[in-house]
C-alpha positions as CSV (number, residue, x, y, z in Angstrom):
1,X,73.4,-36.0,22.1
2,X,76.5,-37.4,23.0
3,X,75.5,-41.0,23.5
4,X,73.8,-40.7,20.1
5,X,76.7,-39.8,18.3
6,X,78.8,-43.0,20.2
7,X,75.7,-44.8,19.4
8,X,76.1,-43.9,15.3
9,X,79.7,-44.8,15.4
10,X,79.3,-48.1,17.0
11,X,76.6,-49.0,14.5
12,X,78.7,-47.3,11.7
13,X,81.9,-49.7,12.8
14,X,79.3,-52.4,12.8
15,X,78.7,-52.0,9.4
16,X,82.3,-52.0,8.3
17,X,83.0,-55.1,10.0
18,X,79.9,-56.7,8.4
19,X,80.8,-55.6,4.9
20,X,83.1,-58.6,5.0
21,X,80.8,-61.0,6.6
22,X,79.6,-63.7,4.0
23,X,76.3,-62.3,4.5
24,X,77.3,-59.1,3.2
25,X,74.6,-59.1,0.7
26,X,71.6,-59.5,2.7
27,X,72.5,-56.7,5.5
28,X,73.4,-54.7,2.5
29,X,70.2,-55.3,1.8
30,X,68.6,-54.8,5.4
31,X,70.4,-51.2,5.8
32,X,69.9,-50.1,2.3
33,X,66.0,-51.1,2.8
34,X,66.2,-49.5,6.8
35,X,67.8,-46.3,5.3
36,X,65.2,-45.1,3.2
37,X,62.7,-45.1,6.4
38,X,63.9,-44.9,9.7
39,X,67.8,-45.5,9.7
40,X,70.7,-42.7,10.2
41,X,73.2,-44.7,8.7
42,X,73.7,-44.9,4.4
43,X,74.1,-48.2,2.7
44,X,77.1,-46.4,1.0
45,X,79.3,-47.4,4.5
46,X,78.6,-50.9,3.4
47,X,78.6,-50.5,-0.6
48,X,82.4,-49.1,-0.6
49,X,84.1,-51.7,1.1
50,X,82.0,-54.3,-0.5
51,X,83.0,-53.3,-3.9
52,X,86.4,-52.8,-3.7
53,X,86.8,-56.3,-2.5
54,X,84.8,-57.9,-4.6
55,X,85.0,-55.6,-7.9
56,X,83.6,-58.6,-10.4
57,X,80.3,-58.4,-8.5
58,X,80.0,-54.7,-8.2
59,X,76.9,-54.4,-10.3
60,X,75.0,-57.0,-8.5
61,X,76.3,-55.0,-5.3
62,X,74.8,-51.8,-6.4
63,X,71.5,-53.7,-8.1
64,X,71.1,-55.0,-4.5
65,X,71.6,-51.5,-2.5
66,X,68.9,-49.9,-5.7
67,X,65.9,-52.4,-5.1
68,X,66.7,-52.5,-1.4
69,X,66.8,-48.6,-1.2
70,X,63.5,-48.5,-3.3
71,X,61.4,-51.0,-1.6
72,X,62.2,-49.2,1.9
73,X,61.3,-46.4,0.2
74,X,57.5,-47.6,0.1
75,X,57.8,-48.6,3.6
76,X,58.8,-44.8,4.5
77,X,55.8,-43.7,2.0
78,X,53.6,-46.3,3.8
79,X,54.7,-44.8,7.5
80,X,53.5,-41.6,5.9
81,X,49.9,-42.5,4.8
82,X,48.9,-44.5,7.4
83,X,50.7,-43.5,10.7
84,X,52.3,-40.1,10.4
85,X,50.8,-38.8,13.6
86,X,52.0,-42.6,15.2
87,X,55.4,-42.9,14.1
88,X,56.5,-40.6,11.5
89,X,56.2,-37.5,13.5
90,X,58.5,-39.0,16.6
91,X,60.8,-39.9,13.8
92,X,61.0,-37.0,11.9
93,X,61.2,-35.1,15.5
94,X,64.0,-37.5,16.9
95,X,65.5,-36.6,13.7
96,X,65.3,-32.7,13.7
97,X,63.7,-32.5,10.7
98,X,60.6,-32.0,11.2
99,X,61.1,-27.9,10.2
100,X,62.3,-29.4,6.6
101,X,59.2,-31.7,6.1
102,X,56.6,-28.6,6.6
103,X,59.2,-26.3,4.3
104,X,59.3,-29.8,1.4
105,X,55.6,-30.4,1.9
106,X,54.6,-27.3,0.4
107,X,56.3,-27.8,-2.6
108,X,55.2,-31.1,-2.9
109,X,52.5,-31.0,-5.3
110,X,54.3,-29.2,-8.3
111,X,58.0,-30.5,-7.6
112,X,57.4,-34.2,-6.1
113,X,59.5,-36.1,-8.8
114,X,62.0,-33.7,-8.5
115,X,62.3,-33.8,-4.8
116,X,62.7,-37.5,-4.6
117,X,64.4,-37.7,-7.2
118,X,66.9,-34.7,-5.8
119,X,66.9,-36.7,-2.0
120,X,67.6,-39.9,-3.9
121,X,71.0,-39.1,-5.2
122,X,72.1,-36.5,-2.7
123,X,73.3,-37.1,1.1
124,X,70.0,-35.3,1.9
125,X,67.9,-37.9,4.2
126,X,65.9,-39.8,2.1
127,X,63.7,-41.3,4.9
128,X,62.2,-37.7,5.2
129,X,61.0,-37.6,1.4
130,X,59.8,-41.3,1.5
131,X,57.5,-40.4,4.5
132,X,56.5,-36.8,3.4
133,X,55.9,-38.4,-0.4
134,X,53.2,-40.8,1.8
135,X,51.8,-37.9,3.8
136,X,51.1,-35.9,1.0
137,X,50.2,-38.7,-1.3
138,X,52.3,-37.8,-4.2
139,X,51.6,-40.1,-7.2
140,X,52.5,-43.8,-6.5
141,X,54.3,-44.0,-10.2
142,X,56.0,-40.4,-10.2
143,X,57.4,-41.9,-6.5
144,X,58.8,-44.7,-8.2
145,X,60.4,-43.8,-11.1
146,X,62.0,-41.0,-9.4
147,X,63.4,-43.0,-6.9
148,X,64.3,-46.2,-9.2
149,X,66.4,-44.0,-11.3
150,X,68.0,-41.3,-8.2
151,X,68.8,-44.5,-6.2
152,X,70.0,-46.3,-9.1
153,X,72.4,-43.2,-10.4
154,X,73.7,-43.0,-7.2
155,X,74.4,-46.5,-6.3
156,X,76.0,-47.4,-10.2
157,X,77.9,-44.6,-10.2
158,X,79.6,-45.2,-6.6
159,X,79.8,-48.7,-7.7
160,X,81.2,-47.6,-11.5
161,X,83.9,-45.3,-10.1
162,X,85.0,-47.9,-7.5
163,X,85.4,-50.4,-9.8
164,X,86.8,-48.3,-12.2
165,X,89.6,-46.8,-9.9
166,X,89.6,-48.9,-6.8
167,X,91.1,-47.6,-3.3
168,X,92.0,-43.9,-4.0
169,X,88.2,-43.9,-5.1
170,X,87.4,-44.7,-2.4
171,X,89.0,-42.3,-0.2
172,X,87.8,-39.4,-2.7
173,X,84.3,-40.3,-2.7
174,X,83.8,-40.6,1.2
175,X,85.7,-37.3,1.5
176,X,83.4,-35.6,-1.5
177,X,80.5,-37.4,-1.5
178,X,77.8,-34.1,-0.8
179,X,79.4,-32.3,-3.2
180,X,79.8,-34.4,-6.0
181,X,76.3,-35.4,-5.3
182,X,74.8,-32.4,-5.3
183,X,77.3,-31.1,-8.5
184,X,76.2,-34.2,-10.6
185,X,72.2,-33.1,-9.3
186,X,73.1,-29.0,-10.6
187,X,74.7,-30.8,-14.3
188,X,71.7,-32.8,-14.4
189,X,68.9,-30.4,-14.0
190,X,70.9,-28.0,-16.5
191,X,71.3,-30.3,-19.2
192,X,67.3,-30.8,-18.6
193,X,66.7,-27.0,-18.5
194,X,69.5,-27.0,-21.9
195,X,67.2,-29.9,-23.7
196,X,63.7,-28.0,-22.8
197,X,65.0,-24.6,-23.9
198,X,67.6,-24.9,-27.0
């Protein structure tokens, strides 16, 4: 899987590079939208730089990465319904996660919100939720509100903390990102659990 891996860090460079293009905002756009069906690479790589040079418009930044992220999400949940066997099985295969899909499928039914909504803020490929959500036709509504408000948290708050604290931010977040992801997931669903049971 070597040429993959050069192949990823080509595209990933790529991405730097066109973080300063004047069409930023539309392939910020294109990979957020690509991301949440079929491609490797998170808008974050583009986000980051974006922000920090152009702080004033940071909100619009991440309100572009949110509606982008979402919409691709219905193209993953569409890839799902009507061509798993066509297309979403070689992707999830290419992938490797075809193993996860049958383990998150089962679960589907009772914890769907909480899955995309858990995918949607975490590192956890959000490509495989979008298609199994379509595969096992979770509720259209519980799909997207979940994944308005994970994609939304995670974008704002990237955005927020960039803006906030500029450059050593950044160096911080790309070093910590799965674990403050999944830490601000854990604080979450506890003050859920807190509010349900005090």
């Amino acid at each position: 899987m070597s040429w993959f891996n050069r192949f990823v860090r080509l595209v990933y460079d790529w991405m730097l590079d066109m973080s300063a293009s004047p069409y930023a905002m539309w392939f910020l756009a294109l990979v957020a939208f690509a991301e949440s069906s079929f491609f490797p690479i998170p808008p974050d790589i583009m986000l980051i730089p974006m922000v920090l040079a152009m702080p004033a418009k940071a909100w619009r930044i991440a309100a572009i990465a949110t509606i982008s992220s979402v919409v691709g999400g219905y193209f993953g949940y569409s890839i799902g319904v009507f061509f798993f066997d066509l297309i979403a099985k070689p992707i999830l295969s290419f992938y490797g996660y075809m193993q996860q899909f049958d383990v998150f499928k089962e679960y589907y039914h009772q914890w769907g919100a909480w899955i995309v909504f858990g995918a949607g803020i975490t590192p956890f490929p959000y490509k495989v939720i979008t298609i199994a959500s379509g595969v096992v036709h979770l509720d259209l509504i519980t799909f997207t509100v979940a994944s308005v408000v994970a994609r939304g948290m995670r974008f704002y708050l990237v955005a927020w903390l960039l803006k906030k604290y500029g450059a050593p931010m950044k160096e911080f977040i790309e070093k910590h990102l799965g674990i403050l992801s999944v830490l601000f997931l854990l604080l979450l669903i506890g003050g859920f659990l807190a509010i349900k049971y005090l």
